[in-house]
Structure formats: structure tokens, C-alpha cells
C-alpha positions as CSV (number, residue, x, y, z in Angstrom):
1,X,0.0,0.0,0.0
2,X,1.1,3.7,-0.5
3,X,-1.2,7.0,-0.1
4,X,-1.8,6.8,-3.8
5,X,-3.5,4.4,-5.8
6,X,-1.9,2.4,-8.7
7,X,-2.7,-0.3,-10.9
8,X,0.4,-2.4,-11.7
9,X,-0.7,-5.5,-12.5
10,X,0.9,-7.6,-15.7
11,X,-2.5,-8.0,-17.7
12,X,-0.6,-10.3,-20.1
13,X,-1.4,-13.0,-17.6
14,X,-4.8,-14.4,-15.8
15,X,-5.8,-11.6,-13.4
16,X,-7.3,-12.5,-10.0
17,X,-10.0,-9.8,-10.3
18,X,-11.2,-10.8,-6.4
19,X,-8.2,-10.7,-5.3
20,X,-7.6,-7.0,-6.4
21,X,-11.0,-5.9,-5.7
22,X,-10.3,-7.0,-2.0
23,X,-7.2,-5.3,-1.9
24,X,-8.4,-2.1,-3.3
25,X,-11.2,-2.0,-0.4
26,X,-8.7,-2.1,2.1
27,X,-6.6,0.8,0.2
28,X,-10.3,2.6,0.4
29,X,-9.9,2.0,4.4
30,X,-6.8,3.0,5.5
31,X,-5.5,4.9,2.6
32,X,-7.1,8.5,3.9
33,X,-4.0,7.7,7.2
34,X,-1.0,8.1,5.2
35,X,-1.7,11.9,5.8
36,X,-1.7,11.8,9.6
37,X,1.0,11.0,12.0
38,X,3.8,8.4,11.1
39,X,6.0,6.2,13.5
40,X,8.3,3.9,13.0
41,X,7.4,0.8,15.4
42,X,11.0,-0.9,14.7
43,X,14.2,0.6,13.6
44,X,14.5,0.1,9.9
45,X,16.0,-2.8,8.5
46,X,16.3,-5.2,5.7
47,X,17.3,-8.4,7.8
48,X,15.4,-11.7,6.4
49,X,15.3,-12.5,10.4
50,X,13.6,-9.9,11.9
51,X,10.3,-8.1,12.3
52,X,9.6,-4.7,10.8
53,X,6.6,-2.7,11.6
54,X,4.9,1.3,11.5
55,X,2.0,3.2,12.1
56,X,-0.3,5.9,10.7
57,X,-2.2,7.4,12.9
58,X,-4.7,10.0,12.9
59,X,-4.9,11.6,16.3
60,X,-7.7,14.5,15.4
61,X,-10.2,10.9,14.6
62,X,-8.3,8.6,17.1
63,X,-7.7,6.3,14.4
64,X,-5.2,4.8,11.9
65,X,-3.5,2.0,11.0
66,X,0.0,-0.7,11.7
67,X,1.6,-2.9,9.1
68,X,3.5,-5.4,10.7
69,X,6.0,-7.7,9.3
70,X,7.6,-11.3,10.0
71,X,10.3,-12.0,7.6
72,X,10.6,-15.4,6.8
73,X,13.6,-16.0,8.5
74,X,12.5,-14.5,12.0
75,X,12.5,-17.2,15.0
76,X,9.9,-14.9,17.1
77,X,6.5,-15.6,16.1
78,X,5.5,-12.6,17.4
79,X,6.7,-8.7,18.6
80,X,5.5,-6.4,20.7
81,X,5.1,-3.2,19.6
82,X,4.5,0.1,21.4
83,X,1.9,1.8,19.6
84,X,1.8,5.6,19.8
85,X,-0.9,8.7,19.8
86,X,-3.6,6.3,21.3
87,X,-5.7,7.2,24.2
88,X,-5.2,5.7,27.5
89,X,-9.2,5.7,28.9
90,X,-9.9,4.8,24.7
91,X,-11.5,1.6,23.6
92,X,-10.2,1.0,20.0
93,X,-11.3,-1.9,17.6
94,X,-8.9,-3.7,15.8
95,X,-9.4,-5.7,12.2
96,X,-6.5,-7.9,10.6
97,X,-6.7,-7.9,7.0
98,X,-4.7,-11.1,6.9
């Protein structure tokens, strides 16, 4: 995902058409957060071990979104990350695209 759309899709081959109409709805959802606050939740890297995550965050609607990501070669099946801008006395909901 990015803040802008873009179709780059090889149309030589078959097209899954569900699959990009799924993904484009999720764009639709969290797209409009690229424009609020960013931060890093891991320092930057390229290591095939290790986890690698942000988060946009829109403080002025108290929403946003993380990507988190598990590289293949990571041991730890999961990470904790410290998310940042939230509320404390806020009850947010939470979706997994995955």
C-alpha cells in the first residue's frame, strides 16, 4: 500500500480480479491515514530475520493504522510493539486484513 493508488498489474497474464478488488477495499480503508501522523514501530531494516513494523495514525479521529511484518527468516512468532498517539481511557477496535 502507499497514499496513492496504482494499478500495476501484468494484464498479459490471468488476473485475479477478487483478489484486487479485495485489496483495493482495504486501500479505500486505510488509505485517507497516510496523511496523519507516522512512526516507525521498529528501527528500519532489511534483515530476512527480523520483524519490521509502522503506524499511521490519525490523532484528530483517534484512528489509523499498523503494518507489521515477520520475515521469513525470524524465529519470534510474534513482537511487541508500542503503539503511539492512542488514548489511554480509549477503547479502540482492531481488524486484521490477513
Amino acid at each position: 500500500m502507499c497514499p496513492s493508488g496504482n494499478a500495476v498489474f501484468d494484464f498479459r497474464v490471468e488476473v485475479n480480479d477478487a483478489l484486487i478488488q479485495k485489496l483495493y477495499k482495504e486501500w479505500l480503508e486505510v488509505g485517507k491515514y497516510y496523511f496523519g501522523d507516522y512512526y516507525p514501530l521498529t528501527p528500519y531494516n532489511l534483515a530476512p530475520d527480523e520483524w519490521l513494523g509502522w503506524q499511521f495514525h490519525e490523532p484528530a479521529k483517534g484512528e489509523g493504522f499498523v503494518q507489521a511484518f515477520r520475515r521469513d527468516g525470524c524465529i519470534y512468532k510474534s513482537a511487541e510493539l508500542r503503539l503511539r498517539g492512542l488514548e489511554p481511557q480509549t477503547t479502540y477496535q482492531l481488524k486484521n486484513y490477513d
